[in-house]
ROSE-4610 file (N, C-alpha, C; in Angstrom, 1 decimal, always signed):
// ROSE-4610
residu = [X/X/X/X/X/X/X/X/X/X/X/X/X/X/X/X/X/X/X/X/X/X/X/X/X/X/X/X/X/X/X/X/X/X/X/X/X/X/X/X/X/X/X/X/X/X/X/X/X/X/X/X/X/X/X/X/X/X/X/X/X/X/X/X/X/X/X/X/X/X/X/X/X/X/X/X/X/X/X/X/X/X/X/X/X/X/X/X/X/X/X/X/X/X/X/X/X/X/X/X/X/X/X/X/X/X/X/X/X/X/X/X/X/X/X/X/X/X/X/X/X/X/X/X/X/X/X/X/X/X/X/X/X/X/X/X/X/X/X/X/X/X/X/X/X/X/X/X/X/X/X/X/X/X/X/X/X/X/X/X/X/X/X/X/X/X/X/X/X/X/X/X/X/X/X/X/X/X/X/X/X/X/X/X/X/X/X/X/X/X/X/X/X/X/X/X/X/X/X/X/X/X/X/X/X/X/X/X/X/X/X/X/X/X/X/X/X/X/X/X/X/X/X/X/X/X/X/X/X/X/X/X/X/X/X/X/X/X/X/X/X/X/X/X/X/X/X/X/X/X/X/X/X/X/X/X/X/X/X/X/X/X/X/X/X/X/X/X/X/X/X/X/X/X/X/X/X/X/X/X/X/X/X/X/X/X/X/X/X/X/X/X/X/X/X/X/X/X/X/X/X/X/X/X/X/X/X/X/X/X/X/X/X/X/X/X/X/X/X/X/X/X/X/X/X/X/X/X/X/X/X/X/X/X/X/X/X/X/X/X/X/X/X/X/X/X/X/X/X/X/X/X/X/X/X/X/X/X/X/X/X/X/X/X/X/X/X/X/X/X/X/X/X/X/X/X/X/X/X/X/X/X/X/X/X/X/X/X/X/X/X/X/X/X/X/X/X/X/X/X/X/X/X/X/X/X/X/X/X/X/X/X/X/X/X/X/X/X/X/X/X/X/X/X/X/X/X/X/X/X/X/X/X/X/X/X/X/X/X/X/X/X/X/X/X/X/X/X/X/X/X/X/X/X/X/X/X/X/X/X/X/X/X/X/X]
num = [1/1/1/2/2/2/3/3/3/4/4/4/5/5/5/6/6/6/7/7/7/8/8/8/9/9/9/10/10/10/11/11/11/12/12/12/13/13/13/14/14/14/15/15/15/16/16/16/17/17/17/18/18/18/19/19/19/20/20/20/21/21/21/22/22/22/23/23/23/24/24/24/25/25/25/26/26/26/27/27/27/28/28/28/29/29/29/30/30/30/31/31/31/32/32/32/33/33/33/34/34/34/35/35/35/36/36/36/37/37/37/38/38/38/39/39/39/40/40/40/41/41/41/42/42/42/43/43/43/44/44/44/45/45/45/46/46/46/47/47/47/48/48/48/49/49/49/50/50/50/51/51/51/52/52/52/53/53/53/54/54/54/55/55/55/56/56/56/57/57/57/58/58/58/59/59/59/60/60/60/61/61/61/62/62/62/63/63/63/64/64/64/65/65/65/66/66/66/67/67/67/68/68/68/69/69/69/70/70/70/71/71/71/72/72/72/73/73/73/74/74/74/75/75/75/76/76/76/77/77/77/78/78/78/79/79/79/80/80/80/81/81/81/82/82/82/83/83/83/84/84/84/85/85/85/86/86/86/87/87/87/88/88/88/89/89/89/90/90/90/91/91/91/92/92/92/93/93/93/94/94/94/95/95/95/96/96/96/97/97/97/98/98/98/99/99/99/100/100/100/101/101/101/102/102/102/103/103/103/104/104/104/105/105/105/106/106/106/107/107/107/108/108/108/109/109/109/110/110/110/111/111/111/112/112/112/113/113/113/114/114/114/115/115/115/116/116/116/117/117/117/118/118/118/119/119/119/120/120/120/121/121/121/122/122/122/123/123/123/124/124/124/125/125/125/126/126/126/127/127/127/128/128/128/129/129/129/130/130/130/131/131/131/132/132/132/133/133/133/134/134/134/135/135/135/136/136/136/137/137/137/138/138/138/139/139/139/140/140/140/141/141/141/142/142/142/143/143/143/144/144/144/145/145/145/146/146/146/147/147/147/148/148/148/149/149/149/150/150/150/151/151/151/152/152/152/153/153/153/154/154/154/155/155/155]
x = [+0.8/+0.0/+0.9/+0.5/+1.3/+1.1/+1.7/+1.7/+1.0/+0.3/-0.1/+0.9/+2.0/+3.1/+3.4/+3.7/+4.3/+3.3/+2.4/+1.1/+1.0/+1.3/+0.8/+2.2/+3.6/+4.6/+5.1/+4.2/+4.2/+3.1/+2.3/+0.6/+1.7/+2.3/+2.8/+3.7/+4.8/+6.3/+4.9/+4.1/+3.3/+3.0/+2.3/+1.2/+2.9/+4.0/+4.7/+6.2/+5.5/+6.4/+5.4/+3.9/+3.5/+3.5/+3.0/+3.7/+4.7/+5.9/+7.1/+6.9/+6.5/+6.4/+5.3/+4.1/+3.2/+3.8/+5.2/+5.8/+6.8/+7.2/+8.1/+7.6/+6.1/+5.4/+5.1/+4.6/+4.0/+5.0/+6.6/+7.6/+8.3/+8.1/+7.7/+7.0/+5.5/+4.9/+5.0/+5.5/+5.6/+7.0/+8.1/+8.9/+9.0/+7.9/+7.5/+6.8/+5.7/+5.1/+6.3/+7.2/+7.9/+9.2/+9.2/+9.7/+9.5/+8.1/+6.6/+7.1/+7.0/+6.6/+7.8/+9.3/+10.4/+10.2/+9.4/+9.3/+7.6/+7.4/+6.0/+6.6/+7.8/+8.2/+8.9/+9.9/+10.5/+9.9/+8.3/+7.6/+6.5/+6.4/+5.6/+6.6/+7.8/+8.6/+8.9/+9.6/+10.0/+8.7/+8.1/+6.7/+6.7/+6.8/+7.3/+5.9/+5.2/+4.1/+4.7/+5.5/+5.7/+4.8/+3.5/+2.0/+1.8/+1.9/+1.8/+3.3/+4.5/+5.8/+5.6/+5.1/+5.2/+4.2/+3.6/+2.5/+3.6/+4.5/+5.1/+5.6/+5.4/+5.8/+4.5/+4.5/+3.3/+3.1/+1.7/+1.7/+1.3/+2.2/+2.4/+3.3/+3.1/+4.0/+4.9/+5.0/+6.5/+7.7/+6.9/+8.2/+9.4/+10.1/+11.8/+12.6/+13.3/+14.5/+15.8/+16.9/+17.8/+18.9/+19.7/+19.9/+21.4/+21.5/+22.5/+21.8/+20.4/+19.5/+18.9/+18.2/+17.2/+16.0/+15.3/+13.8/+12.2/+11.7/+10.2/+8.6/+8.1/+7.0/+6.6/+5.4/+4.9/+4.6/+4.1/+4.1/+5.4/+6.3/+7.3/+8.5/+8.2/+9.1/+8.7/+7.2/+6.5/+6.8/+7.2/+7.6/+8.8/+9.6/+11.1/+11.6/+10.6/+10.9/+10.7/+9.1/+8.9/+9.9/+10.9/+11.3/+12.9/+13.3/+14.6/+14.2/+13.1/+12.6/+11.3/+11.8/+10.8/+10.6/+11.1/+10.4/+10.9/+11.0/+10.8/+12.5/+13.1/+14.2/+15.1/+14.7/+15.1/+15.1/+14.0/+13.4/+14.9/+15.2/+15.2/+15.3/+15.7/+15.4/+15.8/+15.0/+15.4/+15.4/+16.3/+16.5/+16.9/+16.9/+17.2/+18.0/+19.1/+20.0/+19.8/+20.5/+21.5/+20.1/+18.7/+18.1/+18.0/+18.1/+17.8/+16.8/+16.1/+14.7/+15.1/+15.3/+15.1/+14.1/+13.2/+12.1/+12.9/+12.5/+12.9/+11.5/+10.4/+9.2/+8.1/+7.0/+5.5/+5.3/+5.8/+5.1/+6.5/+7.6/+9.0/+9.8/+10.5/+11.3/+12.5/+13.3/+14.1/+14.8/+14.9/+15.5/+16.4/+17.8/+19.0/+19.5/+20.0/+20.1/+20.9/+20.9/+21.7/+20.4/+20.4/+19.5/+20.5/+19.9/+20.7/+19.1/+19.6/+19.3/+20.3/+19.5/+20.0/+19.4/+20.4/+20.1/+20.9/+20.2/+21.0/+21.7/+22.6/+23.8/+22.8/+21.5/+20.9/+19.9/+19.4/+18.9/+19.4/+21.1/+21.8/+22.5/+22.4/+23.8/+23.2/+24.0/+23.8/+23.9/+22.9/+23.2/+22.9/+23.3/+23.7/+24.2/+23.5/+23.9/+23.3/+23.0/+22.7/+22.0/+20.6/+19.7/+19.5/+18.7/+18.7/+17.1/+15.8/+14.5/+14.4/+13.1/+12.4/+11.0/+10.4/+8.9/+8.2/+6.8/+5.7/+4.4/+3.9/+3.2/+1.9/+1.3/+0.0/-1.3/-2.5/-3.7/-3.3/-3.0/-2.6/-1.7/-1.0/+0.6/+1.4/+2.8/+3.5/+4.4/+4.8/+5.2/+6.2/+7.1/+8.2/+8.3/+8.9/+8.7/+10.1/+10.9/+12.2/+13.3/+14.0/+14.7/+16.0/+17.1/+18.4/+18.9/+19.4/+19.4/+21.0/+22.0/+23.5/+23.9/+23.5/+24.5/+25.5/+26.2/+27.2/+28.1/+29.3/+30.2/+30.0/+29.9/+30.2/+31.7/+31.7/+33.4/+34.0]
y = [-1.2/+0.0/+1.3/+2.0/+3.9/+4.5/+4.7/+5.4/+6.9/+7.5/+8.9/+9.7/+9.9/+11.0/+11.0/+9.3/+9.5/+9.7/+9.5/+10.3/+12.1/+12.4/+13.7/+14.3/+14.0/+14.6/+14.5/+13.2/+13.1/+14.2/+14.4/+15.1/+17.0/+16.8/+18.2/+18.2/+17.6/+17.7/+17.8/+17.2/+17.3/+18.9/+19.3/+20.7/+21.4/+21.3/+22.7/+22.5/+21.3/+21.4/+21.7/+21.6/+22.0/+23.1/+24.3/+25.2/+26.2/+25.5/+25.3/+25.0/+23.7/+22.5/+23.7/+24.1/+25.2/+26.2/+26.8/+28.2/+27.6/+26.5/+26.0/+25.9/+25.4/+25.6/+27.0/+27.5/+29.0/+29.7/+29.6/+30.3/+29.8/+28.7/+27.9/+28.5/+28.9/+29.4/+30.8/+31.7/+32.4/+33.5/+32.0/+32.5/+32.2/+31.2/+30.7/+31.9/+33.0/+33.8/+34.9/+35.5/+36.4/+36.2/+34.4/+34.6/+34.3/+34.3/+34.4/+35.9/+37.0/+37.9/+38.5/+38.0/+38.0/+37.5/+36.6/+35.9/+36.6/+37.4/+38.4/+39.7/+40.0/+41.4/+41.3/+40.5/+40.0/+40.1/+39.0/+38.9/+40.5/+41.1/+42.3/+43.2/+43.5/+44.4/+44.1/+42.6/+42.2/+42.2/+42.7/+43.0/+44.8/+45.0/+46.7/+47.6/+46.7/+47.4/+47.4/+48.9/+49.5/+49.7/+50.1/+49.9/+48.5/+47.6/+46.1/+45.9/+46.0/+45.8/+46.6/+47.7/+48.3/+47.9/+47.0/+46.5/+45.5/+45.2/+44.8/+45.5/+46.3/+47.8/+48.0/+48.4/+48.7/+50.2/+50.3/+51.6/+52.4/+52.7/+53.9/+55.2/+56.1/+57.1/+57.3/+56.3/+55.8/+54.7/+53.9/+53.1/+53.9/+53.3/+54.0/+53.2/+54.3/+53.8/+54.4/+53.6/+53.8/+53.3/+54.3/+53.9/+55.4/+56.2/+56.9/+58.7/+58.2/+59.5/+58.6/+58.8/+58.2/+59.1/+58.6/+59.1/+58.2/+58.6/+57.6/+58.0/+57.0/+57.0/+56.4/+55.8/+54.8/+55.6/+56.7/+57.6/+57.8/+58.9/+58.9/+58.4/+56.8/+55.4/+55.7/+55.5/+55.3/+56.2/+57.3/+58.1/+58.3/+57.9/+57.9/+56.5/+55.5/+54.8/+54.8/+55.6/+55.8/+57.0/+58.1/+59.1/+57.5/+57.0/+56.4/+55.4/+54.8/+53.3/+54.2/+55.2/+55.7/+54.7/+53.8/+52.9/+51.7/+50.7/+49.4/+48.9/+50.0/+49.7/+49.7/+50.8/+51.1/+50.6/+49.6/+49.2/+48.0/+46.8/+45.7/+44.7/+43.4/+42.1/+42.2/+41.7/+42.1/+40.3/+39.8/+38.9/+38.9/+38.0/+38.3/+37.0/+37.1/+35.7/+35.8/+34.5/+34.4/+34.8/+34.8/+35.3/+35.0/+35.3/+34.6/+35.3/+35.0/+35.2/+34.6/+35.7/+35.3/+35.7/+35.6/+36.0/+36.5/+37.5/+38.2/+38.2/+37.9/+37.6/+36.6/+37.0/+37.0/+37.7/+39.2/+39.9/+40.5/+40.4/+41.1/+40.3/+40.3/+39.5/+40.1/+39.9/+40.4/+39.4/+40.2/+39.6/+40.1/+39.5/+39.8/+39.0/+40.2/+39.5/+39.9/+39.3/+40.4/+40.7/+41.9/+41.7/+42.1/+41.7/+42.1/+42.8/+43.9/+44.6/+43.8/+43.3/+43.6/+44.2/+45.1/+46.3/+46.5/+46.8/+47.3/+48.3/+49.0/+49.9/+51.7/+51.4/+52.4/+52.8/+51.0/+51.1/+51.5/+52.1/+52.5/+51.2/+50.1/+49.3/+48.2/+47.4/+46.0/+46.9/+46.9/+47.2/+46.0/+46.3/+45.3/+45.9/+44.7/+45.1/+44.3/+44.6/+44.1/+44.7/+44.0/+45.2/+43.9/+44.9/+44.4/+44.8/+44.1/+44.5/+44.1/+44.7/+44.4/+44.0/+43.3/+42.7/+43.0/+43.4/+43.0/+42.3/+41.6/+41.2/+42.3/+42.0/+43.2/+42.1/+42.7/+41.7/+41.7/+42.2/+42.4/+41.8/+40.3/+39.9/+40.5/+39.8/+40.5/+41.6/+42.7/+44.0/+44.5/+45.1/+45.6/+47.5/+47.2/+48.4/+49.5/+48.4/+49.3/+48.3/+49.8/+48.7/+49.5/+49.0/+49.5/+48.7/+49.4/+49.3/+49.7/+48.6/+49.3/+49.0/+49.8/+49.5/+49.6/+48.0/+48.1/+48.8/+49.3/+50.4/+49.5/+50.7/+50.0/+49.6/+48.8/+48.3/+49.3]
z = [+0.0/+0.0/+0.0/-0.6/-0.8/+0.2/+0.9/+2.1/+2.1/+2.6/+2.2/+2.2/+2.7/+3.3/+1.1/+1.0/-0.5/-1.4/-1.2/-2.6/-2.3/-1.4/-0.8/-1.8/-1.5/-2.2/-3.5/-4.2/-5.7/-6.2/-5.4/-5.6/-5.9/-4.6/-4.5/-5.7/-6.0/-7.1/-8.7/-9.2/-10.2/-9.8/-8.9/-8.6/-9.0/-8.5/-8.7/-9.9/-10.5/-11.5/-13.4/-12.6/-14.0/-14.4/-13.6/-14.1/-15.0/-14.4/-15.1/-16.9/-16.8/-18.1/-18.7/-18.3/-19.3/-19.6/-18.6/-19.1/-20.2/-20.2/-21.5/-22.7/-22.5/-23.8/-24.4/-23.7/-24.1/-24.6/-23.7/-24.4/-25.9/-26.3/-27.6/-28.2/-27.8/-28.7/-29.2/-28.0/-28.1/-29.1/-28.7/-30.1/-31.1/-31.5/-32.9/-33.3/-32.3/-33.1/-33.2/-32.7/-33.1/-34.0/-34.1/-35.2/-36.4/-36.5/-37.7/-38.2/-37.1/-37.4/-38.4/-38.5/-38.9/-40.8/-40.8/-41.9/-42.5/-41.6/-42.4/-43.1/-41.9/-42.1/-43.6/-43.6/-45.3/-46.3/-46.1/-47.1/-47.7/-46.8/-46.9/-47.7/-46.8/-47.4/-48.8/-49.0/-50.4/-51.7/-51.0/-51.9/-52.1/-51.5/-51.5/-50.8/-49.7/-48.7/-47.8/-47.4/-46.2/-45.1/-45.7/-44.2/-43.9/-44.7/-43.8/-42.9/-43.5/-42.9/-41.5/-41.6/-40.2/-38.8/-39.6/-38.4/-37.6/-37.8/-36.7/-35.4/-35.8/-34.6/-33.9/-32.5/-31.8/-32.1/-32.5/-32.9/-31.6/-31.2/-30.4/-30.5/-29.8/-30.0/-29.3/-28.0/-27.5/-27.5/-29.1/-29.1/-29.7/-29.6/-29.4/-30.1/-31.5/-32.0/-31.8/-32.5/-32.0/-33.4/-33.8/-34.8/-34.8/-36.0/-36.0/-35.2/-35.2/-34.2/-33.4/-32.5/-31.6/-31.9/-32.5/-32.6/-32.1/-31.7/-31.5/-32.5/-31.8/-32.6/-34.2/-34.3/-35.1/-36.5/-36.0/-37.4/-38.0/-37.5/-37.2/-38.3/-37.9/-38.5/-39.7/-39.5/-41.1/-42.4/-41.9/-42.6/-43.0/-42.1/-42.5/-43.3/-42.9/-44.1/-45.2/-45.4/-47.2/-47.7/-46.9/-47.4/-47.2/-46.7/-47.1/-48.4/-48.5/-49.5/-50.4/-51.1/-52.0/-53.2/-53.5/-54.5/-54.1/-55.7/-54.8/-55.0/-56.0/-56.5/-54.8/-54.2/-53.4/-51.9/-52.3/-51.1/-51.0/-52.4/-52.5/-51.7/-51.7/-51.3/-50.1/-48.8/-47.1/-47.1/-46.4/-45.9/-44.0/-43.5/-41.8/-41.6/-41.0/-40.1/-38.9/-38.2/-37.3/-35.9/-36.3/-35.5/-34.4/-33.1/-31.5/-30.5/-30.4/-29.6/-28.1/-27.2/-25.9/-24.9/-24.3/-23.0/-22.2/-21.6/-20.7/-19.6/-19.8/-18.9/-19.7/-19.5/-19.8/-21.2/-20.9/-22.1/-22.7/-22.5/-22.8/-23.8/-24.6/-25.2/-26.5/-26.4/-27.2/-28.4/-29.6/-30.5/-31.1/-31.1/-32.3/-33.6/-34.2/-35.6/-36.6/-37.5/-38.8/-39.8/-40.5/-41.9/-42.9/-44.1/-45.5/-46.5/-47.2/-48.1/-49.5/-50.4/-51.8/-52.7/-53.3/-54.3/-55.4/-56.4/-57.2/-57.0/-58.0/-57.5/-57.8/-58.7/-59.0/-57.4/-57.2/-55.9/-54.5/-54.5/-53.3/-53.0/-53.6/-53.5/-52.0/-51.8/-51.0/-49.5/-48.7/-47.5/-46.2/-45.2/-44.1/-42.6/-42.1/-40.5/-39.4/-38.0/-37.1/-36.6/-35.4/-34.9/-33.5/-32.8/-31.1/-31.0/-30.8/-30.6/-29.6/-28.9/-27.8/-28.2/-27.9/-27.9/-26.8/-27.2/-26.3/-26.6/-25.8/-26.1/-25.6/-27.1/-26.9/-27.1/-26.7/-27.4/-28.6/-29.7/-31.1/-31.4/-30.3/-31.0/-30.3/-30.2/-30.3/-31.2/-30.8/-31.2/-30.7/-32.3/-31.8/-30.4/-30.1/-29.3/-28.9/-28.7/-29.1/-30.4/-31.1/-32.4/-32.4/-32.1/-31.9/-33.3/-34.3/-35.9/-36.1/-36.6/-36.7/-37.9/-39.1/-40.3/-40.1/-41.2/-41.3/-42.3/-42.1/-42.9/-44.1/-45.3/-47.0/-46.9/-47.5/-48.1/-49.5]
């Protein structure tokens, strides 16, 4: 017969290890969707829709970049990307590496990476570099909220 003392402490190790095992999942799920959102951003942009590419960004007027200025806000971005990517020559082909998605909580998470621009030489030429995001999770997805952006020097 099972002693109660030992059903009581298998009862308890199950109650405080599931937890755990559901936060392992969720964080699974949770970086499969941010790094969905990686392989939307590509596909939108490499189409040349700047208003869908930017729905990865939380539209607020306190997310925060960081780049060769530090400027904020969702409008803001929006604009300074169609005044940098005024057509599609200009936009060209966005690819992303090397990507790593780590949790920092519940609703926080950061991702690093490299992206590549290819362009023709009329398009401003092959550009490249690394960026550092922050995520939140919103009802709407997760969403970039801060984007620390470092082109790399032309050769």
């Amino acid at each position: 017969m099972i002693s109660h003392r030992f059903t009581t402490a298998v009862f308890t190790l199950v109650l405080c290890c599931a937890p755990v095992a559901l936060c392992g999942q969720m964080a699974a799920a949770d970086e499969a969707a941010i790094r969905a959102s990686f392989d939307q951003q590509a596909e939108t942009w490499n189409r040349g829709d700047l208003t869908q590419f930017a729905t990865a960004y939380k539209n607020s007027p306190d997310i925060l970049f960081v780049g060769s200025k530090i400027s904020r806000g969702y409008a803001g971005m929006l604009e300074r990307y169609r005044t940098a990517f005024p057509t599609r020559e200009a936009m060209g082909t966005l690819t992303f590496s090397e990507v790593e998605v780590q949790p920092l909580d519940e609703r926080f998470a950061t991702a690093t990476g490299k992206f590549h621009l290819a362009r023709t030489a009329a398009g401003g030429g092959d550009a490249s570099g690394s960026y550092m995001l922050v995520y939140e999770k919103t009802p709407q997805g997760w969403k970039i909220v801060r984007d620390v952006t470092i082109s790399a020097p032309k050769p």
